[in-house]
N, C-alpha and C positions, 0 to 999 in steps of 0.2 A: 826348243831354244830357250836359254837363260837371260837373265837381264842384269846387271850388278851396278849399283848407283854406286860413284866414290863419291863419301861427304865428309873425307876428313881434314887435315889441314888446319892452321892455328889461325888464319885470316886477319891475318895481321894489319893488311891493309883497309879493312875496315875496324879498324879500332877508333873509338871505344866502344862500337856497337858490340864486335866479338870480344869485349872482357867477360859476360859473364856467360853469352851464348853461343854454339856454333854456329858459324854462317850461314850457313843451310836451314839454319833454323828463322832466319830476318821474313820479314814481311816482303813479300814484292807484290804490290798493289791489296788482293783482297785473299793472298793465301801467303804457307810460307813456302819459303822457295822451292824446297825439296818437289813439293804438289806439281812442278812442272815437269822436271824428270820422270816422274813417278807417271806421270800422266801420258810424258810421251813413249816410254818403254808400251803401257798398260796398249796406247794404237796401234803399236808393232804386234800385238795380238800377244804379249810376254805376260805370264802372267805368274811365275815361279821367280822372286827377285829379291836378290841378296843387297843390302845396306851396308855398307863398310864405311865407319868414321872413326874416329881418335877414342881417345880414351876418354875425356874430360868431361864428354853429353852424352857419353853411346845409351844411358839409359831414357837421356829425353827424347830421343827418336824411338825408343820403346814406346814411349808412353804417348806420342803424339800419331803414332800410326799403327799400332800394334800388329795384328798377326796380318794384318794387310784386308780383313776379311769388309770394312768399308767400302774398301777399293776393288772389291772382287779378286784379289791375288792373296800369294801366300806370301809371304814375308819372311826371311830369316836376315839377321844380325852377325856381322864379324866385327872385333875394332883391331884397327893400327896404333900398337902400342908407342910408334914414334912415327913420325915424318921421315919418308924414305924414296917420297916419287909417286906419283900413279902408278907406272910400273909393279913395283913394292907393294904399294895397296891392292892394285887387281892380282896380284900371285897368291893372295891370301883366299882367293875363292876359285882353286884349283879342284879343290873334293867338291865345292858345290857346284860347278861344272859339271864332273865326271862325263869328262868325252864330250858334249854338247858343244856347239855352237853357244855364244853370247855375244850377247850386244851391252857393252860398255857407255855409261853415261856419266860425263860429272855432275855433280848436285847442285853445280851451279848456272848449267847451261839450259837458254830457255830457246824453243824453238816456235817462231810464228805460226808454219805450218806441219804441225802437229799428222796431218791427215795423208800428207806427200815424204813424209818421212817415217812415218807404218808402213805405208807401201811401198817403199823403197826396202824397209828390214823387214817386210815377208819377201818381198822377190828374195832375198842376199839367204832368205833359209834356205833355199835348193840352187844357189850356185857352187858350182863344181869348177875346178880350174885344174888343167891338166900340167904336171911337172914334163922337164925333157925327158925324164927317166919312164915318163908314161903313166905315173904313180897319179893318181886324182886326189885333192886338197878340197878341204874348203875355202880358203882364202882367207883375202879379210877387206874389210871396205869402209872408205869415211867419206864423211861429207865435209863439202867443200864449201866458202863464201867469200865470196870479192868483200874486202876490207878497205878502209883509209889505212889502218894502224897494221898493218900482217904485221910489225917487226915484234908484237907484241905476242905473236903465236909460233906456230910450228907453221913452216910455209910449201906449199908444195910446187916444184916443179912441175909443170904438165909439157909431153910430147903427142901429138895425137890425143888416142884416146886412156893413154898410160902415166902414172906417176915416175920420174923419174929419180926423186928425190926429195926428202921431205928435210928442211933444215930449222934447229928450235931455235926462237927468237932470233932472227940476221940482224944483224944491224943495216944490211942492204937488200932487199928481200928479192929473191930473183922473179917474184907474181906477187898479186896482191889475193892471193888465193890461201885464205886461212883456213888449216886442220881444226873444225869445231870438235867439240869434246862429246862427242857419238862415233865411239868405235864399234867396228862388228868383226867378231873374230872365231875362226875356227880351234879346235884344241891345242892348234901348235903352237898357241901362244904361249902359254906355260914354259914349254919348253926355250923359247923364245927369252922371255925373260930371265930365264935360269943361267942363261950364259952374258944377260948385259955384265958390263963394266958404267960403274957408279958415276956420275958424269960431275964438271968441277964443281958442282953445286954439291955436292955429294948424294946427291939422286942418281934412280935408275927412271932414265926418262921413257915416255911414252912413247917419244919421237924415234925413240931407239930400234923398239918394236916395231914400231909403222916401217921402220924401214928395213926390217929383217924379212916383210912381206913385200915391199919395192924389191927388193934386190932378189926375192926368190921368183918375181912376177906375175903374185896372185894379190896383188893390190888395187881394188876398182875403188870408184868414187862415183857418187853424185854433186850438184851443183844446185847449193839450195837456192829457191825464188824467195821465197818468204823471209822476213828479219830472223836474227838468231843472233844473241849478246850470249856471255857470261856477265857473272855478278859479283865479280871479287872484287870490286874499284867502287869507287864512286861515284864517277860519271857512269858505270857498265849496268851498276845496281837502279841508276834513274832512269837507264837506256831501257834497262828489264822492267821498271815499275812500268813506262809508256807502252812497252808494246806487251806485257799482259792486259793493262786495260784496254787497249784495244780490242784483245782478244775476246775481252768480255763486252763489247759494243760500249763500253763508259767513257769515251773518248773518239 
């Protein structure tokens, strides 16, 4: 299994911090952001992992992580010559796949517990999901967290133990159960994305996908305990400085 960090995106909403650097690149408490993705693929036991970011820095993620061998992984580099969606950005590491399972991470999502979310994406590398037609899939699977704010995410419907619909940003959220940005996907996702339609933002959304595996019914989830922010805002980026240090016992 693969791991693919997206860090690209102009982060706008932290400006003027990202006028000269990529977001991924800020400080959240005593590293820079990217270290927490990277960290939580590396527990998933991933240790082959591609970086995809913009054009603008793709060489300062060069130079601040190089072939990954610090980290005990290998490292490879793709960039996103424009803004076009997650979506957009994960179709760029279709060859570095080749057939594999991956687990999808944004660069800006940090996760409390690191330790229950490895073992969550080793169990997902030997899940098997059987289609009507009999055919066996990998699936695909996200993690879930009770939110104040879901209308700020992708929201997921739950029935039982099934998604039954994931909708981006509602203005009335039908859960307060927010799609964090730790996807785990088997190779049909490629093909998945190959036939999105650009959504009014003129992105090929995530959400698209997620539900290309709801509607085929190889979509599982877990329900994270531990805290878990992103870092694009700036109350999300002071949310992420507090519960890194924690993580570090400095708080």
């Amino acid at each position: 299994m693969k791991g693919v960090i997206l860090a690209g995106g102009h982060g706008t909403r932290l400006l003027p911090l990202t006028k000269v650097t990529n977001k991924h690149l800020l400080p959240v408490y005593n590293k820079p952001m990217i270290y927490y993705p990277l960290a939580t693929l590396i527990k998933g036991g991933i240790s082959n992992i591609m970086i995809v970011s913009g054009k603008g820095h793709a060489g300062h993620f060069l130079e601040l992580l190089g072939s990954g061998k610090e980290f005990g992984v290998t490292l490879s580099y793709e960039v996103q010559d424009e803004a076009g969606g997650i979506a957009q950005a994960l179709s760029l590491a279709e060859d570095f796949a080749d057939g594999d399972k991956i687990a999808v991470i944004l660069g800006d999502n940090l996760f409390e517990d690191d330790d229950a979310v490895g073992k969550a994406i080793h169990e997902y590398k030997h899940q098997i999901c059987t289609l009507p037609n009999g055919k066996t899939v990998g699936g695909a699977k996200v993690f879930l967290k009770d939110v104040p704010d879901a209308e700020r995410f992708g929201v997921a419907t739950i029935a039982g133990r099934k998604i039954t619909n994931i909708e981006e940003k509602p203005k009335n959220p039908e859960s307060k159960y927010a799609v964090t940005g730790l996807y785990l996907y088997d190779s049909q996702v490629f093909d998945a994305i190959k036939i999105l339609k650009p959504s009014g933002r003129g992105e090929l959304e995530i959400t698209d996908v997620n539900n290309f595996y709801v509607q085929q019914g190889t979509m599982t989830y877990s329900v994270l305990d531990g805290a878990w922010t992103d870092a694009g805002t700036f109350p999300s980026l002071l949310r992420a400085t507090m519960i890194a240090a924690k993580k570090e016992g400095a708080i």
